[in-house]
N, C-alpha and C positions, 0 to 999 in steps of 0.2 A: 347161240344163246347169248341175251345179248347181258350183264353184269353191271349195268351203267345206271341200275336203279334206286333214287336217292330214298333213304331211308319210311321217309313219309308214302312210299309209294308199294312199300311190302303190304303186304296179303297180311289180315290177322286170323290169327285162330278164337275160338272159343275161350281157353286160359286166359287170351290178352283183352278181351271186353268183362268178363268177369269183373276186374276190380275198378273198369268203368261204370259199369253199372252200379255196383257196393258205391263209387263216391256218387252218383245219381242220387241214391236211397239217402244217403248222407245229408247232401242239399238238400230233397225235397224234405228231411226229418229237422233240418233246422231253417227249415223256412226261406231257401235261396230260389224254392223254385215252385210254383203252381204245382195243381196235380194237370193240367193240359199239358204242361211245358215239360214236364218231369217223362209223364206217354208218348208224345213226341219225341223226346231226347231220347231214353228207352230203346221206343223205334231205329231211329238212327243209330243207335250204339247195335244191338241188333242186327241191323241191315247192312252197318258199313263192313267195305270189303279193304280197306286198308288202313294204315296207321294215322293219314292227314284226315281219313272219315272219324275217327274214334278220337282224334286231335280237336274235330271242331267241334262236338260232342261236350267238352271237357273247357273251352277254349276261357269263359268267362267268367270260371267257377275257380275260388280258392284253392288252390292245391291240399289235400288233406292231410293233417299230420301224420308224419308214417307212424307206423304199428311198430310197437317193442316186442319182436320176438322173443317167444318163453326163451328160446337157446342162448340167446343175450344173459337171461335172468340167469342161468344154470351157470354158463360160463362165469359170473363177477363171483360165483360165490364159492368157496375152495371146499375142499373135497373134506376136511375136518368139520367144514361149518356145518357142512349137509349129512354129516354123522352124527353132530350133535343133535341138530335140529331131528333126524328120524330118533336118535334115545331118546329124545323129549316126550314124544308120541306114542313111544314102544314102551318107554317105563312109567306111563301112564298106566297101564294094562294092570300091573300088580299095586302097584303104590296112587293109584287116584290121582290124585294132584298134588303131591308132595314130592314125588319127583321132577315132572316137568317144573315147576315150581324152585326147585334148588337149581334147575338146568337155566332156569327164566334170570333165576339173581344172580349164578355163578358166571356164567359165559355168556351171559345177553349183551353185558355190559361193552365185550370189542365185537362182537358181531349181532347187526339189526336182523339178521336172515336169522338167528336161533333165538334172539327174543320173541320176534313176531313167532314164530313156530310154536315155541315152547307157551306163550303168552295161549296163543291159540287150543293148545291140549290143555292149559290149566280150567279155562274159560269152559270147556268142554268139558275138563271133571266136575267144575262147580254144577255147573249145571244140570248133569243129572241126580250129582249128590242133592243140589234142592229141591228136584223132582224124585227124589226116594223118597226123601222125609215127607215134603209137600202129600204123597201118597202112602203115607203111614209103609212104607217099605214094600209096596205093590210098584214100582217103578226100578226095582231092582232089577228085573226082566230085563230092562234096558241096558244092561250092562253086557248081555250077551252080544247086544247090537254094537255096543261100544269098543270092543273086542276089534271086530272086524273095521270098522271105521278107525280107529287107533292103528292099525297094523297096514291100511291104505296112506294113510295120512304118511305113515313112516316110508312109506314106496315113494311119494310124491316130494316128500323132503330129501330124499336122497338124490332123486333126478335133480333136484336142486328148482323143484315148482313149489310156489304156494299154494298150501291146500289150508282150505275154510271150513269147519264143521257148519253143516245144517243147523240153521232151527237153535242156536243156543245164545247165550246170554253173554256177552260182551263186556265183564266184569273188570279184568284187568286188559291195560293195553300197553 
């Protein structure tokens, strides 16, 4: 067996054309590439059977900005922040938005991870609050929704991810 093979010359798998193709879709989405030249390239990413084939593929295209892994985002952010930020969203549930809100002015101020959070449950109480009234108090119903969205949102703050409420009104930021 002979070891003497220089890198460009291994075998790829499947996993290793994948995010050739991702930056293919990339080019063709911002206009570096035809849609002939794009199916052809495609092909060839596709078809090649080594690293120098999925190289020349790739060869006269921009390199893409890497991706910010979510575990990047969880790691910078410390283990109290991501406790504040889930009471933000958890003490939404009884108090509306007058908790999140005290959590928004008290502790946003040294960390941007529990203002956005807390900013994000406040925005989310306003908003159905002006969707109750707006519906003379038929929009209360939505609070049982609000419940369970409040109580994800606090899952997603504690892994130390940004979570977005659907659908709501962007009032404080």
């Amino acid at each position: 067996m002979d070891s003497s093979y220089a890198v460009g010359d291994l075998r790829v798998s499947d996993a290793e054309r994948e995010p050739v193709i991702q930056r293919l879709q990339d080019a063709y989405a911002e206009g570096r590439l035809d849609e002939d030249e794009f199916d052809l390239r495609v092909h060839l990413a596709m078809t090649g059977r080594t690293r120098k084939d999925l190289a020349a593929v790739l060869h006269d295209l921009v390199p893409a900005a890497p991706a910010r892994p979510l575990a990047v985002e969880a790691e910078a952010v410390s283990g109290e922040d991501r406790m504040l930020a889930a009471a933000a969203h958890a003490v939404a549930v009884p108090t509306l938005f007058v908790g999140p809100l005290v959590l928004m002015l008290l502790s946003g101020k040294r960390s941007p991870y529990v203002r956005r959070q807390a900013a994000e449950a406040v925005n989310f109480q306003l908003t159905l609050l002006l969707v109750t009234i707006a519906t003379l108090g038929v929009g209360g119903v939505l609070y049982a929704v609000a419940w369970v969205l409040s109580m994800v949102a606090a899952v997603f703050a504690v892994s130390g991810q940004t979570f977005r409420y659907p659908w709501i009104l962007r009032l404080v930021s």
